[in-house]
C-alpha positions in Angstrom: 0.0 0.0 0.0 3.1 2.8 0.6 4.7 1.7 -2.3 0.9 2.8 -4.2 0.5 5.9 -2.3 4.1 6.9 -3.4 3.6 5.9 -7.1 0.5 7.9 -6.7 1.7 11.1 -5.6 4.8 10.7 -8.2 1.9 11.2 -11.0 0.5 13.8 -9.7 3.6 15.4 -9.6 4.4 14.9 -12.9 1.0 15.9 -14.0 1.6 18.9 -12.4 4.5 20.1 -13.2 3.5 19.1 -17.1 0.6 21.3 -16.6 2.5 24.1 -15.4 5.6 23.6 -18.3 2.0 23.5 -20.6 1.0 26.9 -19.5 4.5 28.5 -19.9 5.1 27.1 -23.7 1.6 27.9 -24.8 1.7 31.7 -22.4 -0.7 34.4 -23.8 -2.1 37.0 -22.3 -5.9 37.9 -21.9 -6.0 41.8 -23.2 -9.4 44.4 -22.8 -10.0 47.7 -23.4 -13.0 47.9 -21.5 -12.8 48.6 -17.7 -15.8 47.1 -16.8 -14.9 43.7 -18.1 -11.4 43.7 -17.0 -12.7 44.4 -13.3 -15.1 41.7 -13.5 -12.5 39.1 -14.4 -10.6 40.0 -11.5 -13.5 39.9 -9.1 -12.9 37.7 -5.9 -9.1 38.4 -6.1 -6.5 40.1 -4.4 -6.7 43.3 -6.7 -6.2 47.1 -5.8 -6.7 50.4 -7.3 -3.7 53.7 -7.6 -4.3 56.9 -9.1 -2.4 59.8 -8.7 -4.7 62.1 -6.3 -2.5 61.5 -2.9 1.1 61.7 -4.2 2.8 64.7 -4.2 3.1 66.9 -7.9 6.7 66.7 -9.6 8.9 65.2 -11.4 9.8 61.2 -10.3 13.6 60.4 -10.5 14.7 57.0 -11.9 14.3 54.2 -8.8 11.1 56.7 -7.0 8.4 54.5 -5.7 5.0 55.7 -5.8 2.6 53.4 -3.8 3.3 49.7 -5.4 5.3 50.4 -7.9 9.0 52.1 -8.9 9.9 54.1 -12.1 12.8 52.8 -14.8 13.4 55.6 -17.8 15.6 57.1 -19.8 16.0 60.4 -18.4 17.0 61.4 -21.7 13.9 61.3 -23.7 11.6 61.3 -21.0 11.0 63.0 -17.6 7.6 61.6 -15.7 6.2 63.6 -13.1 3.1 63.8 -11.3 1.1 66.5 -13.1 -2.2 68.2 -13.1 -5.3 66.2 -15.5 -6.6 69.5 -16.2 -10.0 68.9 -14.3 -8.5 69.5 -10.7 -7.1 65.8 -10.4 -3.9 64.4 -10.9 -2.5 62.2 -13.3 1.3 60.7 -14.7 2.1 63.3 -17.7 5.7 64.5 -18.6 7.5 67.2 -17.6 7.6 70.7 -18.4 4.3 70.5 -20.4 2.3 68.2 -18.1 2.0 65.6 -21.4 4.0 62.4 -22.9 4.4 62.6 -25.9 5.0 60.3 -29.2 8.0 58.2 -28.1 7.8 58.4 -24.4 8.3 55.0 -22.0 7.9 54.5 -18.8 8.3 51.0 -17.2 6.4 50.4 -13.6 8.5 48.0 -11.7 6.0 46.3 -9.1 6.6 46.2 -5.3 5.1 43.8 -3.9 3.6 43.7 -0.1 4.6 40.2 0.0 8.7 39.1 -0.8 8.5 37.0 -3.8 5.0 37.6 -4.9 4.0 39.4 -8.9 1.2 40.5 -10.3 -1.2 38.3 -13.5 -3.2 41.7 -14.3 -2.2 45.2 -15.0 -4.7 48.1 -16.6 -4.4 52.0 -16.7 -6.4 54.7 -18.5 -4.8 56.6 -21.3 -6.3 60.5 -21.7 -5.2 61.7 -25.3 -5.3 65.5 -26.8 -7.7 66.6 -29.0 -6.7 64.7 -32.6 -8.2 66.2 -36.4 -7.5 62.8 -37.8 -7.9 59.1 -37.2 -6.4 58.2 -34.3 -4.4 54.6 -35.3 -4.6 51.6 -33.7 -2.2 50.7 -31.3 -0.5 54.5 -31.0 -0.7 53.8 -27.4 0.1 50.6 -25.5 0.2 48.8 -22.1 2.6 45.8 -22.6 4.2 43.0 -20.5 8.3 43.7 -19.7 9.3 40.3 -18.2 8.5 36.9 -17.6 7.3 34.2 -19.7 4.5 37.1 -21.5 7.6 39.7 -21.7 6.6 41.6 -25.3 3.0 41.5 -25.3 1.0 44.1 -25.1 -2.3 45.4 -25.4 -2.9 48.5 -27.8 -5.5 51.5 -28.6 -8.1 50.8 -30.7 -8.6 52.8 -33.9 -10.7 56.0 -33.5 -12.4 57.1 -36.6 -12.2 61.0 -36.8 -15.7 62.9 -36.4 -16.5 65.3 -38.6 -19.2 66.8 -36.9 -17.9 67.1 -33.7 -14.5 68.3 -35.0 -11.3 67.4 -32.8 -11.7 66.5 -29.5 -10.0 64.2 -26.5 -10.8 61.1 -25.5 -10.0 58.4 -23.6 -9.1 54.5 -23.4 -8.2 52.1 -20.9 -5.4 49.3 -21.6 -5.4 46.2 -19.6 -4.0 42.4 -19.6 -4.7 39.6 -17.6 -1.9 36.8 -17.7 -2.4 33.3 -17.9 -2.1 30.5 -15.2 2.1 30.2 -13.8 2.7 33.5 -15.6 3.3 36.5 -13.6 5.5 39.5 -14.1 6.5 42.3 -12.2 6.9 45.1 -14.9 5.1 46.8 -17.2 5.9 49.4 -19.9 3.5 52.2 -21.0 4.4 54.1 -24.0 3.1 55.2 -27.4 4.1 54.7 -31.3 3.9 56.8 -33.6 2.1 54.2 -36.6 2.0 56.7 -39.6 5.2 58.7 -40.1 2.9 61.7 -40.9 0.5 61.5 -38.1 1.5 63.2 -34.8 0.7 61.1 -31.9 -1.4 63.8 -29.6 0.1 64.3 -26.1 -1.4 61.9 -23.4 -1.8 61.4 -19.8 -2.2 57.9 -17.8 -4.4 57.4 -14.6 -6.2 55.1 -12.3 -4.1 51.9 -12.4 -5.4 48.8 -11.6 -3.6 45.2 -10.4 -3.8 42.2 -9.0 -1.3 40.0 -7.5 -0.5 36.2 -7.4 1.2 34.5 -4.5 5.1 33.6 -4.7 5.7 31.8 -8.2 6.8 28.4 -5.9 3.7 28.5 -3.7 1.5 28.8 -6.7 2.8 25.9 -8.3 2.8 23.7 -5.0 -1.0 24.6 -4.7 -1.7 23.5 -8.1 0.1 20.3 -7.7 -1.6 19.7 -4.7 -5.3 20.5 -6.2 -4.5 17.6 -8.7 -3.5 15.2 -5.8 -6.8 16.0 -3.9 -8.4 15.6 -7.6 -6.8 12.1 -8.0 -7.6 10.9 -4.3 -11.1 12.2 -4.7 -11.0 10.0 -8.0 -9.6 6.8 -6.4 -12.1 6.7 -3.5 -15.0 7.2 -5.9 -14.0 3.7 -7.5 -13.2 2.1 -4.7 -16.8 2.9 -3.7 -18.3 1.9 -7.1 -16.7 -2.1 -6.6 -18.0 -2.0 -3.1 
């Protein structure tokens, strides 16, 4: 009988961790642009909201740690700050004008309450200037920097331009939701500039939204030992059945 039980629970292992290599091989990301649906996917998990309302306004330094996460740039071509939104909030622009522009990055480095822990969601709203053109798809983008989903991203959609109610600003919100035994701990927000001729309007981010996973190691123990309980479960039921 203990040479069973240990046979047993050397399948399950193997099971597992084939699930696991499974999920990494064949990693994709969830993506949404609608906030609604991305906060409903998350619902019942350990996720949490940051905007910019209660940090102080100025420029963040390379390394600076606003709530949960820290800033990486190039301080170059780009100089974050907390800014003014315009409608007497506060928002992530660029300094001196309050605004990225086309060709700004900023990567959030996550900082998490627990040592070892990640996040599998990431979203943020994107404010854009008034445009008198289409707007292209994918000028703006929320992608993954590391981990097994490092390089995808999720990206504007195309906005048509009205001609009857001329140029105006809008708004869009960028979120992705990894897959099972693939977290990450960064994420890069920046633009593109799609047509050479088009001018990507100045834009503003806000209201970021997360959730996190347990450590990477105790994730994966859990899920090997769900399939153990699943197998034992299993067994029982057909001892039962010959009964």
């Amino acid at each position: 009988m203990p040479h069973a039980r240990l046979t047993l629970a050397t399948r399950c292992l193997a099971i597992g961790a084939l699930l696991l290599m499974g999920a990494r091989g064949h990693a994709q990301a969830t993506i949404y642009t609608d906030r609604g649906a991305f906060e409903a996917a998350l619902a019942g998990t350990s996720s949490f909201v940051e905007d910019y309302e209660t940090y102080a306004p100025g420029s963040i330094a390379p390394g600076d740690a606003l709530g949960r996460f820290a800033y990486d740039f190039d301080p170059g071509r780009v100089q974050p700050a907390v800014v003014s939104d315009g409608l007497g909030g506060q928002a992530l622009g660029g300094w001196p004008f309050d605004v990225f522009v086309g060709g700004d990055s900023v990567r959030l480095l996550y900082q998490p309450t627990e040592p070892g822990a990640a996040l599998f969601a990431f979203g943020a709203e994107v404010f854009h200037a008034p445009v008198g053109l289409d707007l292209p798809a994918g000028t703006y983008r929320l992608g993954i920097a590391d981990g097994a989903l490092a390089g995808q991203y999720v990206g504007s959609p195309l906005v048509p331009y009205d001609p009857i109610l001329g140029p105006v600003g809008g708004s869009f919100f960028l979120g992705v939701i990894a897959r099972l035994g693939t977290p990450f701990t960064a994420i890069d927000l920046y633009s593109v500039q799609i047509d050479p001729g088009f001018l990507v309007p100045a834009y503003q981010v806000d209201n970021l939204a997360a959730a996190q996973v347990p450590e990477p190691a105790a994730a994966a123990l859990g899920a090997v030992g769900g399939i153990a309980l699943l197998f034992l479960a299993l067994r029982s039921r057909r001892r039962a059945s010959h009964r």
